[in-house]
py3Dmol code that shows the C-alpha trace and the ligand (Angstrom):
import py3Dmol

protein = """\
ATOM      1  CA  UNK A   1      76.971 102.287 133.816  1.00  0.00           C
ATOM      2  CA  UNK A   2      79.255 100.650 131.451  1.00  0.00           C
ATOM      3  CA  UNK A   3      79.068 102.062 127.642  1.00  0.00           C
ATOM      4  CA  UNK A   4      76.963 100.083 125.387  1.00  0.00           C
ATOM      5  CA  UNK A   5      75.045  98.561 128.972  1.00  0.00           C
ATOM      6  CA  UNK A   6      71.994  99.732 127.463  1.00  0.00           C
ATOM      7  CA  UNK A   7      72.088  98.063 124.453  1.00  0.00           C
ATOM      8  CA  UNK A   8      73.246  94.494 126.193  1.00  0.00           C
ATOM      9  CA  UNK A   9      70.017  95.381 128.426  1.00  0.00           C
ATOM     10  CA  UNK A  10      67.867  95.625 125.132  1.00  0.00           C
ATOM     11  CA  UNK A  11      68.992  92.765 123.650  1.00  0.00           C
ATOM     12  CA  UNK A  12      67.732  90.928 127.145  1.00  0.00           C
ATOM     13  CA  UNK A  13      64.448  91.993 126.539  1.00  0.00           C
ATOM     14  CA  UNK A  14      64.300  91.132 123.276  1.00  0.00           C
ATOM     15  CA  UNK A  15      65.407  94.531 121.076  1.00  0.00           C
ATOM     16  CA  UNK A  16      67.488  94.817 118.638  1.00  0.00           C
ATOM     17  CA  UNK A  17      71.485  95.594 119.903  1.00  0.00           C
ATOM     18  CA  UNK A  18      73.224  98.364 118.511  1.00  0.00           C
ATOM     19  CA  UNK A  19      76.678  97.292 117.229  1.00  0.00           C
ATOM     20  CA  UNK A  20      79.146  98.350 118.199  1.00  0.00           C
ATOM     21  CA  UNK A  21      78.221  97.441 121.546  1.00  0.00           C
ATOM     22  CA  UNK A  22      80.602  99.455 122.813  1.00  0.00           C
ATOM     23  CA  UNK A  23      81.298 103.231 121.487  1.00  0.00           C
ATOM     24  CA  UNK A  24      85.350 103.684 120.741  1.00  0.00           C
ATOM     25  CA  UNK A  25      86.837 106.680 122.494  1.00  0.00           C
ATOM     26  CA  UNK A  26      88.006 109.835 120.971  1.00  0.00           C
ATOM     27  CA  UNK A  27      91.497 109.680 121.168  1.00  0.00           C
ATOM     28  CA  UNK A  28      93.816 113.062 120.498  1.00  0.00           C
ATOM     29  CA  UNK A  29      95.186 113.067 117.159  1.00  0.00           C
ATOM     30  CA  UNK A  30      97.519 115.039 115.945  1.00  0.00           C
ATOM     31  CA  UNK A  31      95.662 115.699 112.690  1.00  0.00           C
ATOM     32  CA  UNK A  32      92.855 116.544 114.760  1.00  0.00           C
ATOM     33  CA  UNK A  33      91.194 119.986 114.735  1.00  0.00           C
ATOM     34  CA  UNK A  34      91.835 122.925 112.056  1.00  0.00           C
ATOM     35  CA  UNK A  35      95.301 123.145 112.676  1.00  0.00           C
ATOM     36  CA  UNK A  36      96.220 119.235 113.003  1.00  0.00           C
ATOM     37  CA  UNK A  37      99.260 117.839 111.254  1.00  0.00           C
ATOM     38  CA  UNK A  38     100.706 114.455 110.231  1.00  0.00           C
ATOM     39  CA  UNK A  39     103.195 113.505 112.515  1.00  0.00           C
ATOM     40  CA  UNK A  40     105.806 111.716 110.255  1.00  0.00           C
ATOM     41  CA  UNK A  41     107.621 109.472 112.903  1.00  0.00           C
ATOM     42  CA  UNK A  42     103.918 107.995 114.075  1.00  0.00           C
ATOM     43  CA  UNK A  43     103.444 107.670 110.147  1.00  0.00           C
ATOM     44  CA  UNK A  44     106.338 105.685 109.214  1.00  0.00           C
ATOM     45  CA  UNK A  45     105.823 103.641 112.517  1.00  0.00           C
ATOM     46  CA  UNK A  46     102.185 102.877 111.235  1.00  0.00           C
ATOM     47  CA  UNK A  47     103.669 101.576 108.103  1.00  0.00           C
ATOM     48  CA  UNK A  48     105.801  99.155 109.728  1.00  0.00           C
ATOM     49  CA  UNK A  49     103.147  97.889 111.517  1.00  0.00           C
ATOM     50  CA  UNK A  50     101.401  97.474 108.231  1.00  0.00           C
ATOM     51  CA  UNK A  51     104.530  96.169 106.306  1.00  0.00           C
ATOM     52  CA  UNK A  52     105.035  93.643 109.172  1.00  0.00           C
ATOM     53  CA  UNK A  53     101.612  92.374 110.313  1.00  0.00           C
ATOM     54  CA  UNK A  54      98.331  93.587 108.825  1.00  0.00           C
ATOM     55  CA  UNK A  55      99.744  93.675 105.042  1.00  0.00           C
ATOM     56  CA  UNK A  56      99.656  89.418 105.314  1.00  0.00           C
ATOM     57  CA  UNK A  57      96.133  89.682 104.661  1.00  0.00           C
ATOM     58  CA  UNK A  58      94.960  93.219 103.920  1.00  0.00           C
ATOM     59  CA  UNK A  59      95.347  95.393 100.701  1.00  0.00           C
ATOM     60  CA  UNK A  60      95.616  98.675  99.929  1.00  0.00           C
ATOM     61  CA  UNK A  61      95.437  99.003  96.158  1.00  0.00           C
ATOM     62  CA  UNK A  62      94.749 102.922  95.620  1.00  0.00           C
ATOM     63  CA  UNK A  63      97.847 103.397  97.522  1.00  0.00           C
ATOM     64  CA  UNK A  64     101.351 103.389  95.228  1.00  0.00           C
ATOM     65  CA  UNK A  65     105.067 102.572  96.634  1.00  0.00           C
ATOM     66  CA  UNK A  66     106.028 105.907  95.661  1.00  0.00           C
ATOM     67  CA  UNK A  67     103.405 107.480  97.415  1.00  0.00           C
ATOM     68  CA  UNK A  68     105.491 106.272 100.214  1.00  0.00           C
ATOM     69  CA  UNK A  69     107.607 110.030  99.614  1.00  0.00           C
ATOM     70  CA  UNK A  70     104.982 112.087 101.536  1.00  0.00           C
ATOM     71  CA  UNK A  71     106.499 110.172 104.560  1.00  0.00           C
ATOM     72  CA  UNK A  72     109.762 111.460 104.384  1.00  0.00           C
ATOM     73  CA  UNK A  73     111.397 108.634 102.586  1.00  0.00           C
ATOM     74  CA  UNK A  74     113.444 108.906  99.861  1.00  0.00           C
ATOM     75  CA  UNK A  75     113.350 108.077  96.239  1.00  0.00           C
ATOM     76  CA  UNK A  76     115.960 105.369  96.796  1.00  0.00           C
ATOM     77  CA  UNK A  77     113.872 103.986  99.867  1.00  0.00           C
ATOM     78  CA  UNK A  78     110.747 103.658  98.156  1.00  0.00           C
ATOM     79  CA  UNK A  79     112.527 101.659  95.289  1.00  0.00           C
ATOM     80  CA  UNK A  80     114.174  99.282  97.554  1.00  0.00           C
ATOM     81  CA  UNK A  81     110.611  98.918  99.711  1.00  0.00           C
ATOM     82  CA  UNK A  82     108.688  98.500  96.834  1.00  0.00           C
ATOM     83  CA  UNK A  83     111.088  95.346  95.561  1.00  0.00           C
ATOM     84  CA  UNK A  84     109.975  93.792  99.159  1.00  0.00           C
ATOM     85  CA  UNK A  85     106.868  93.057  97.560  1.00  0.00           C
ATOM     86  CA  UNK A  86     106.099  90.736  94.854  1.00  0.00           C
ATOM     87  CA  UNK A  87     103.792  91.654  92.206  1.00  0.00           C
ATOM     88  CA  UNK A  88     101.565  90.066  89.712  1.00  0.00           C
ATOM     89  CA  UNK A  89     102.377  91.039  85.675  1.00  0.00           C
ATOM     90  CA  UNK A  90     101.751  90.156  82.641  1.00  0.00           C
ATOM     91  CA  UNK A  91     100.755  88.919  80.487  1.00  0.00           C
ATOM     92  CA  UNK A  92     103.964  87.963  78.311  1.00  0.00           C
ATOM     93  CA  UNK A  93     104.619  86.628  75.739  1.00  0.00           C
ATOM     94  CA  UNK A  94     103.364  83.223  75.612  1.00  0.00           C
ATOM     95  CA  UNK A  95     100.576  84.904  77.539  1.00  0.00           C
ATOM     96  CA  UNK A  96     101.111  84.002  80.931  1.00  0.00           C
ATOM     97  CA  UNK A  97     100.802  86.568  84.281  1.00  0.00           C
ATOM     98  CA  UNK A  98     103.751  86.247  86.098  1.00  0.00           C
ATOM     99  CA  UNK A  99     105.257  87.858  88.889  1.00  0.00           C
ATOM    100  CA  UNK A 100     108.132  90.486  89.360  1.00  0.00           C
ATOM    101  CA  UNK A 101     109.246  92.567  92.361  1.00  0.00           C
ATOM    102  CA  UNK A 102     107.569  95.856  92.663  1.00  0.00           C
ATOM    103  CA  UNK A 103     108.457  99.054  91.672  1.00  0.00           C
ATOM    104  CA  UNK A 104     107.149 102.477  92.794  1.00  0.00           C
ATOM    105  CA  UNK A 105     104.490 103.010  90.576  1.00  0.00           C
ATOM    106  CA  UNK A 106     102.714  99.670  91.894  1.00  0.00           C
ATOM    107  CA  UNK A 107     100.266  99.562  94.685  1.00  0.00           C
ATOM    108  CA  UNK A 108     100.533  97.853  97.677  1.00  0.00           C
ATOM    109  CA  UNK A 109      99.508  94.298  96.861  1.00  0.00           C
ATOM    110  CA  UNK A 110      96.861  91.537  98.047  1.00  0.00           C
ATOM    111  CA  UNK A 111      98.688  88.510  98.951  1.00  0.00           C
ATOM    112  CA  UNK A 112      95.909  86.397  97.593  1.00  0.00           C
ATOM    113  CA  UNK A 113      95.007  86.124  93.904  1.00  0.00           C
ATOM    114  CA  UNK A 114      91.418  87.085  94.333  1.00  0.00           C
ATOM    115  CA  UNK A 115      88.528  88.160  96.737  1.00  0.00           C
ATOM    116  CA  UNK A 116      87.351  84.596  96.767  1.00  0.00           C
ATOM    117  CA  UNK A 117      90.737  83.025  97.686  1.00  0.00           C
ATOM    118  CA  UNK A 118      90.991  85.255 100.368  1.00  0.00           C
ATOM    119  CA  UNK A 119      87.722  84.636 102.084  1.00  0.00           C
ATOM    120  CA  UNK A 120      88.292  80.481 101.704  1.00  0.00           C
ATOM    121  CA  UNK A 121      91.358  81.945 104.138  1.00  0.00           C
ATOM    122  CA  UNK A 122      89.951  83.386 106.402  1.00  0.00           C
ATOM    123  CA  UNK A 123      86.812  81.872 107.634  1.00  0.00           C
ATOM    124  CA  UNK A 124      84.750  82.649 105.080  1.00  0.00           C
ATOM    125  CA  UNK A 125      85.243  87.070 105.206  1.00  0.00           C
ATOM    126  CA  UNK A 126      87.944  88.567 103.217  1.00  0.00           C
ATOM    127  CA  UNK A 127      90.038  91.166 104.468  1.00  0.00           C
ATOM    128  CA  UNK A 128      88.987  94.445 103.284  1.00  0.00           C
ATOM    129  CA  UNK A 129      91.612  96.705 101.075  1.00  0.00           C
ATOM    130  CA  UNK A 130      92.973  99.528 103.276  1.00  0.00           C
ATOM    131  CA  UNK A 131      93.298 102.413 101.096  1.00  0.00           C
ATOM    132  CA  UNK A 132      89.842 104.100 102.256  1.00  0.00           C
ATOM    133  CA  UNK A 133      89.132 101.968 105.266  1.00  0.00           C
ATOM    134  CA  UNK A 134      89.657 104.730 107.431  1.00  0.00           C
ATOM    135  CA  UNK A 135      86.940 106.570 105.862  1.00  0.00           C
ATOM    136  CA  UNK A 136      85.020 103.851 105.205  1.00  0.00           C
ATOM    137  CA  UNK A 137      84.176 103.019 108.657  1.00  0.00           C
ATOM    138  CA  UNK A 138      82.630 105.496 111.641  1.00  0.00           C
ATOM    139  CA  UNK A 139      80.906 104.153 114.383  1.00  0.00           C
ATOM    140  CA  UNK A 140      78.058 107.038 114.723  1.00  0.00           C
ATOM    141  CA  UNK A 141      77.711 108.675 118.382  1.00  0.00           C
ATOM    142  CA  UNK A 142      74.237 110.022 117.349  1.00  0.00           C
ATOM    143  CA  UNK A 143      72.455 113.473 118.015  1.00  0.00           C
ATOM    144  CA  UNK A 144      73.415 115.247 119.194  1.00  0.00           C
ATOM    145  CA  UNK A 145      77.147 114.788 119.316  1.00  0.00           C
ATOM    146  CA  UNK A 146      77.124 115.204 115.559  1.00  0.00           C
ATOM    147  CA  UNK A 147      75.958 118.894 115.996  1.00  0.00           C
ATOM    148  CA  UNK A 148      78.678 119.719 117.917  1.00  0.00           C
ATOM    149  CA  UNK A 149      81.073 117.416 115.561  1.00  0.00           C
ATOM    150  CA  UNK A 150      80.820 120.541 112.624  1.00  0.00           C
ATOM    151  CA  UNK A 151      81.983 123.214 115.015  1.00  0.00           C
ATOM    152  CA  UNK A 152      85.070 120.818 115.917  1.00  0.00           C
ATOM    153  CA  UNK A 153      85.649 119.292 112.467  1.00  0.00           C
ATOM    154  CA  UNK A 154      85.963 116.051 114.108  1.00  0.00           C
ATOM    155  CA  UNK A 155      86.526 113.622 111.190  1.00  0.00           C
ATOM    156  CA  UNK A 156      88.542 110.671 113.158  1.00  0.00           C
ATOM    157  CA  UNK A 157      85.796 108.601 113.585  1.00  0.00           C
ATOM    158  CA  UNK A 158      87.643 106.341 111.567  1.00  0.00           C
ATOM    159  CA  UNK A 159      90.850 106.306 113.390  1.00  0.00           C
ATOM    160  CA  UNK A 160      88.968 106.118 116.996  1.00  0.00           C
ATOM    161  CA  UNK A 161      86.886 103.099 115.369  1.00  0.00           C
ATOM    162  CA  UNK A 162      90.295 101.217 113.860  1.00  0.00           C
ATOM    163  CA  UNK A 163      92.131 101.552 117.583  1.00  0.00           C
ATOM    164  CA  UNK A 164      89.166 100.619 119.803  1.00  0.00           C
ATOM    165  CA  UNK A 165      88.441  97.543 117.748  1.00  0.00           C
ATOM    166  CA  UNK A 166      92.544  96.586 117.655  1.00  0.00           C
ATOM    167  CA  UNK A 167      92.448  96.952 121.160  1.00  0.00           C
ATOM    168  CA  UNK A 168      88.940  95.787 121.857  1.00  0.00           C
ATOM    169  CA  UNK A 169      89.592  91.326 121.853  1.00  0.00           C
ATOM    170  CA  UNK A 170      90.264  89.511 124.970  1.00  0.00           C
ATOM    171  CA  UNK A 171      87.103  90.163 126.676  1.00  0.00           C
ATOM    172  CA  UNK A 172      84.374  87.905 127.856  1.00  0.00           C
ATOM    173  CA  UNK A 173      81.067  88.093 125.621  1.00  0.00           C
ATOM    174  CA  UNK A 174      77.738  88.618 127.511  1.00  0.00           C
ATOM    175  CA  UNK A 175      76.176  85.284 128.550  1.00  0.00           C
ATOM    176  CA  UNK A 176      73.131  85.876 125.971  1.00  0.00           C
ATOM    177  CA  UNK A 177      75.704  86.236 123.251  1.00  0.00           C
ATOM    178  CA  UNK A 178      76.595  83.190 121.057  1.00  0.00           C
ATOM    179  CA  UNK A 179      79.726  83.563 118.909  1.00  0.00           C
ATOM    180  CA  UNK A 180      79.746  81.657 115.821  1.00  0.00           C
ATOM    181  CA  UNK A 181      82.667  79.371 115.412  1.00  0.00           C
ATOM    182  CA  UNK A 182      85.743  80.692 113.664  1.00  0.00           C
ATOM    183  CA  UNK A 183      84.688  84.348 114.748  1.00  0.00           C
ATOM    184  CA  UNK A 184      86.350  86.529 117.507  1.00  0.00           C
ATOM    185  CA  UNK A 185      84.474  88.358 120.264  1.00  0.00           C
ATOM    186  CA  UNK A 186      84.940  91.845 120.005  1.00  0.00           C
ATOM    187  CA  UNK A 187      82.602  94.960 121.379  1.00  0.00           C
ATOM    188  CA  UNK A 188      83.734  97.499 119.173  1.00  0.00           C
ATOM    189  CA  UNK A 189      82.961  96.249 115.882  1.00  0.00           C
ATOM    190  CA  UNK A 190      80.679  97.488 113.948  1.00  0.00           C
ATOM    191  CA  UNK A 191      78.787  94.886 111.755  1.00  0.00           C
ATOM    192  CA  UNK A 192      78.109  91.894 115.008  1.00  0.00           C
ATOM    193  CA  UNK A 193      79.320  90.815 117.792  1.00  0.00           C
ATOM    194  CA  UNK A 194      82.467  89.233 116.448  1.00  0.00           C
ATOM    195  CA  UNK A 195      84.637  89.198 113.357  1.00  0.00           C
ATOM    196  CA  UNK A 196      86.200  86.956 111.573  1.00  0.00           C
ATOM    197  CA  UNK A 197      89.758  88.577 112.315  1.00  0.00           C
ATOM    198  CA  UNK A 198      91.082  87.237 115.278  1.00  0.00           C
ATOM    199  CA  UNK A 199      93.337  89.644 117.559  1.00  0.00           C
ATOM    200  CA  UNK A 200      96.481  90.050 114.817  1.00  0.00           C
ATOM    201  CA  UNK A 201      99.184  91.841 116.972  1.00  0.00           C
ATOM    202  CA  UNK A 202     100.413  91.292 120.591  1.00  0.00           C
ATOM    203  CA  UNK A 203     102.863  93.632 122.297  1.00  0.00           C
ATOM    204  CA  UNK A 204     106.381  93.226 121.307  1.00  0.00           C
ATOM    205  CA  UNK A 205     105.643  92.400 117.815  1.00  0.00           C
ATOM    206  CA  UNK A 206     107.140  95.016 115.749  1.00  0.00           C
ATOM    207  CA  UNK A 207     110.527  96.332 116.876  1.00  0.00           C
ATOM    208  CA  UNK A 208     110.512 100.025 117.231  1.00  0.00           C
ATOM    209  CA  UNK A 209     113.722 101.985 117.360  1.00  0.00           C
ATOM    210  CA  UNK A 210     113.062 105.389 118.293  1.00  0.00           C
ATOM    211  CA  UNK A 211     112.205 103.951 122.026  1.00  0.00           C
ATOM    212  CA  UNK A 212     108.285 104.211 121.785  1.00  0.00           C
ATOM    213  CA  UNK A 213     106.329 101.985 123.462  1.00  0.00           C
ATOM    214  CA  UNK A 214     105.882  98.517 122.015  1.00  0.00           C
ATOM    215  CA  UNK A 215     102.347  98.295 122.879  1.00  0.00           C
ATOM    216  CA  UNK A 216      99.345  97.434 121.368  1.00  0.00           C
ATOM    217  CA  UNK A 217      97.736 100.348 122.350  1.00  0.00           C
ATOM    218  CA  UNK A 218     100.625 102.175 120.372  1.00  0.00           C
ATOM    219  CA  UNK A 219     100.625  99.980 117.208  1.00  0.00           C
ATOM    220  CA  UNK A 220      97.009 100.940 117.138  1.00  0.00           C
ATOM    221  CA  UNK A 221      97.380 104.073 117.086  1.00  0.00           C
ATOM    222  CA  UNK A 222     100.147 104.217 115.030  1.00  0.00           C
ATOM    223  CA  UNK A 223      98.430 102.124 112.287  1.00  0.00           C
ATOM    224  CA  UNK A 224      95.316 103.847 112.193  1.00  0.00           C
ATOM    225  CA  UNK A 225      97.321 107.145 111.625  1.00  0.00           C
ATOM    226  CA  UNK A 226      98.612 105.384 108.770  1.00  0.00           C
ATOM    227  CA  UNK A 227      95.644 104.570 107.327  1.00  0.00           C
ATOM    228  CA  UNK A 228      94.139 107.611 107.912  1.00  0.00           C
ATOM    229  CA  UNK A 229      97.049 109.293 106.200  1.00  0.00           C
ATOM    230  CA  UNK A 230      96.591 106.469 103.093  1.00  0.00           C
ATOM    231  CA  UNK A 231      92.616 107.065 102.905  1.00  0.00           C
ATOM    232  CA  UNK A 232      93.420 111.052 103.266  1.00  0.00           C
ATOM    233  CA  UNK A 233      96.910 112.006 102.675  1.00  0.00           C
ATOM    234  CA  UNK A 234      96.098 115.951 102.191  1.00  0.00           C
ATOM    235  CA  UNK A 235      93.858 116.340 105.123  1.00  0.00           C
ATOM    236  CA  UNK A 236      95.775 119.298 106.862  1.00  0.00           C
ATOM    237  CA  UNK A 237      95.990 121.263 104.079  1.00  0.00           C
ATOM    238  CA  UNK A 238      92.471 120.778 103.230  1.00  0.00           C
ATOM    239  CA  UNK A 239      91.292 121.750 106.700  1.00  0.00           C
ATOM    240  CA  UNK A 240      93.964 124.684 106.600  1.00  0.00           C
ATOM    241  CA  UNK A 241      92.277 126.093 103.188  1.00  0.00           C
ATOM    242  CA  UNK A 242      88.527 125.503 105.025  1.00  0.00           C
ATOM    243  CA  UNK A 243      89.736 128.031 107.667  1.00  0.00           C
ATOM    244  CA  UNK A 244      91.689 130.715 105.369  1.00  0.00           C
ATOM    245  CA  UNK A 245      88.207 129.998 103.003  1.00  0.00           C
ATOM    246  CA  UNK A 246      86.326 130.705 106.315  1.00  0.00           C
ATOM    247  CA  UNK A 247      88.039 133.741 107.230  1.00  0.00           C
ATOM    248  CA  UNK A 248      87.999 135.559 103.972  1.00  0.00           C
ATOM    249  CA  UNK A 249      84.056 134.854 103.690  1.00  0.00           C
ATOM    250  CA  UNK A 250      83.680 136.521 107.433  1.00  0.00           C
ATOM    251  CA  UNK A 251      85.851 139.357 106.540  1.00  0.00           C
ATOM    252  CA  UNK A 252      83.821 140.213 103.249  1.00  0.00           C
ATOM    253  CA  UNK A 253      80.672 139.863 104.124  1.00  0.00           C
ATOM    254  CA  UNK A 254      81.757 142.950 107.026  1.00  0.00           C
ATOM    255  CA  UNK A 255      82.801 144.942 104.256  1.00  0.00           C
ATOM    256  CA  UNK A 256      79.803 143.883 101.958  1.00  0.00           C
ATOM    257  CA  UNK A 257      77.686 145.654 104.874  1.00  0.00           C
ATOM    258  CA  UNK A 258      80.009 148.406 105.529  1.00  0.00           C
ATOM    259  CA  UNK A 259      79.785 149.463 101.764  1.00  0.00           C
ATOM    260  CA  UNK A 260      76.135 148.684 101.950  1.00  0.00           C
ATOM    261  CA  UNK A 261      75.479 150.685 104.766  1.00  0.00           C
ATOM    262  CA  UNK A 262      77.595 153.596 102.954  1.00  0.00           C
ATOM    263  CA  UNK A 263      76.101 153.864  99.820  1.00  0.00           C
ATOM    264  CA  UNK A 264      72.702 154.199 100.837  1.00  0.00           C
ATOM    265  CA  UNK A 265      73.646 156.484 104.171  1.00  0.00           C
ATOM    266  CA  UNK A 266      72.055 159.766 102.356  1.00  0.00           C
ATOM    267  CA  UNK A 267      68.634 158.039 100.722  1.00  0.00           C
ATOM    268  CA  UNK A 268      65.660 159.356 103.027  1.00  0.00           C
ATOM    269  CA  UNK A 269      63.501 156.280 104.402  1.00  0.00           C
TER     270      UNK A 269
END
"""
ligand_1 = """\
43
HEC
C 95.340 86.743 109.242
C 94.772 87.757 108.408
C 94.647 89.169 108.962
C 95.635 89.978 109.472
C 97.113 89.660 109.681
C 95.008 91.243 109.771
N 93.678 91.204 109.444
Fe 92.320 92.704 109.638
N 90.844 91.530 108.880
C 91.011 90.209 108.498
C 89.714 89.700 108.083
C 89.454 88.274 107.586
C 88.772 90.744 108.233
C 87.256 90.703 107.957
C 86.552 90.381 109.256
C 85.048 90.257 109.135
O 84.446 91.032 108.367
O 84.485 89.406 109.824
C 89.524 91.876 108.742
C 88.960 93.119 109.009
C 89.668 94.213 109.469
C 89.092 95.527 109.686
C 87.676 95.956 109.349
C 86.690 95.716 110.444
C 85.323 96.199 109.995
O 84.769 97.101 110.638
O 84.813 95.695 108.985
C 90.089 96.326 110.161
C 89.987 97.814 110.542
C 91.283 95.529 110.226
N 91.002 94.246 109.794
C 92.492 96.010 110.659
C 93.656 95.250 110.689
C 94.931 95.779 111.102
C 95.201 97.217 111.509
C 95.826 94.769 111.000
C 97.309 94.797 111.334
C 97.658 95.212 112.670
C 95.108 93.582 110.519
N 93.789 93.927 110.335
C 95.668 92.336 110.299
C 92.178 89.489 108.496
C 93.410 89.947 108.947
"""
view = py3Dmol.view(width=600, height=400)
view.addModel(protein, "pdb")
view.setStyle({"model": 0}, {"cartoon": {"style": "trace"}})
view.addModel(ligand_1, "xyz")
view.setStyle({"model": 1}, {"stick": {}})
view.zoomTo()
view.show()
């Protein structure tokens, strides 16, 4: 039986689905587990995606140019990067905002001049800001997976949940489904059956040249890296000081009952 099959078969009947309809898989990530890591090349191939596609309509405006250093780039880099990007100022002296190329202390810009601009753009939803989206979304798997989940510190939900619905469009809907004009069939998202994004990268899109696959199962992966890295750019060394915190708090509660067990070793019962 297909995933989500039991939810299409409720809706049939009458109950409520579950979205999404269809769970994302758990994909390895390198900054999986207690001892994950960033891996810089995937990074700075996720931003390029970004740069090139998803940063026409998306945000991320907790996330500054010269934050852009954490992925190996250099100071000289950023500055040239962040003068890609036009950003609004102001306001001068005859009191007007204008605009100015960026420079590394701005964020990463919207390209439209307000939340209500960019919905009249795109069908009526506006693109959500990227800087937390990663954290922001989690498509539950339910007890009792989420048991297990604290024993594996599995926190990609987000990640899993960005790829699956990136690489999630292009399939039939259900017959009993009706998708509302302007919106996009996918299974994997979270809020319906279909959003008002339509699919926004193909293969071949973004050039890569360190000979990985132009795919879109790569760019997906490489992107939701990326924003996992943006959301949470110090996860490995906050999972690495969990596990030195756990260690230490093992180790002294032996020798809290060792000493225990000494000091009283001569009083009678
Ligand atoms: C043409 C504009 C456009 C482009 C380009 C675009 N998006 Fe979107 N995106 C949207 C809109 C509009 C929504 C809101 C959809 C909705 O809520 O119905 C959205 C929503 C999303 C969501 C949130 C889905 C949710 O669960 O709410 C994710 C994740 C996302 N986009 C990822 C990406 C990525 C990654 C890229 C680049 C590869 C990208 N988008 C490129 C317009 C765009």
């Amino acid at each position: 039986m297909a995933p989500g099959a039991t939810d299409e078969a409720a809706h049939e009947q009458g109950g409520t689905p579950h979205y999404p309809l269809i769970k994302p898989a758990e994909l390895d990530w390198t900054f999986a587990g207690p001892f994950g890591h960033y891996d810089l090349g995937q990074l700075q191939r996720g931003l390029k995606v970004y740069r090139e596609v998803c940063s026409a309509c998306h945000s991320m405006n907790l996330v500054s140019f010269r934050n852009l250093e954490g992925l190996g780039y250099s100071d000289e880099q950023v500055r040239s990067f962040a003068a890609e990007f036009q950003v609004e100022d102001g306001p001068n002296a005859s009191g007007e905002m204008f605009m100015r190329p960026g420079i590394p202390s701005d964020r990463f810009p919207s390209p439209f001049p307000n939340p209500e601009a960019a919905a009249a753009a795109n069908n009526g939803a506006h693109p959500p800001d990227f800087s937390l989206l990663a954290k922001a979304r989690f498509a539950t798997q339910g007890f009792p997976k989420f048991v297990f989940d604290i024993f594996t510190q599995y926190a990609e939900g987000g990640p899993d949940y960005i790829h699956a619905l990136l690489t999630g469009y292009g399939q039939e809907p259900p017959a009993h489904i009706t998708i509302q004009p302007g919106t996009h069939y996918n299974p994997y998202f979270m809020n319906g059956p279909a959003l008002a994004m339509a699919q926004p990268i193909m293969d071949d899109q973004v050039e890569y040249t360190d000979g990985t696959p132009q795919t879109v199962d790569q760019y997906s992966r490489d992107v939701a890296a990326f924003m996992m890295w943006a959301a949470e750019p110090h996860l490995p060394e906050r999972k690495a000081t969990g596990m030195v915190v756990m260690v230490f708090l093992i180790g002294f509660a032996i020798m809290v009952g060792i000493v225990k067990r000494r000091v009283w070793a001569d009083t009678p019962h």
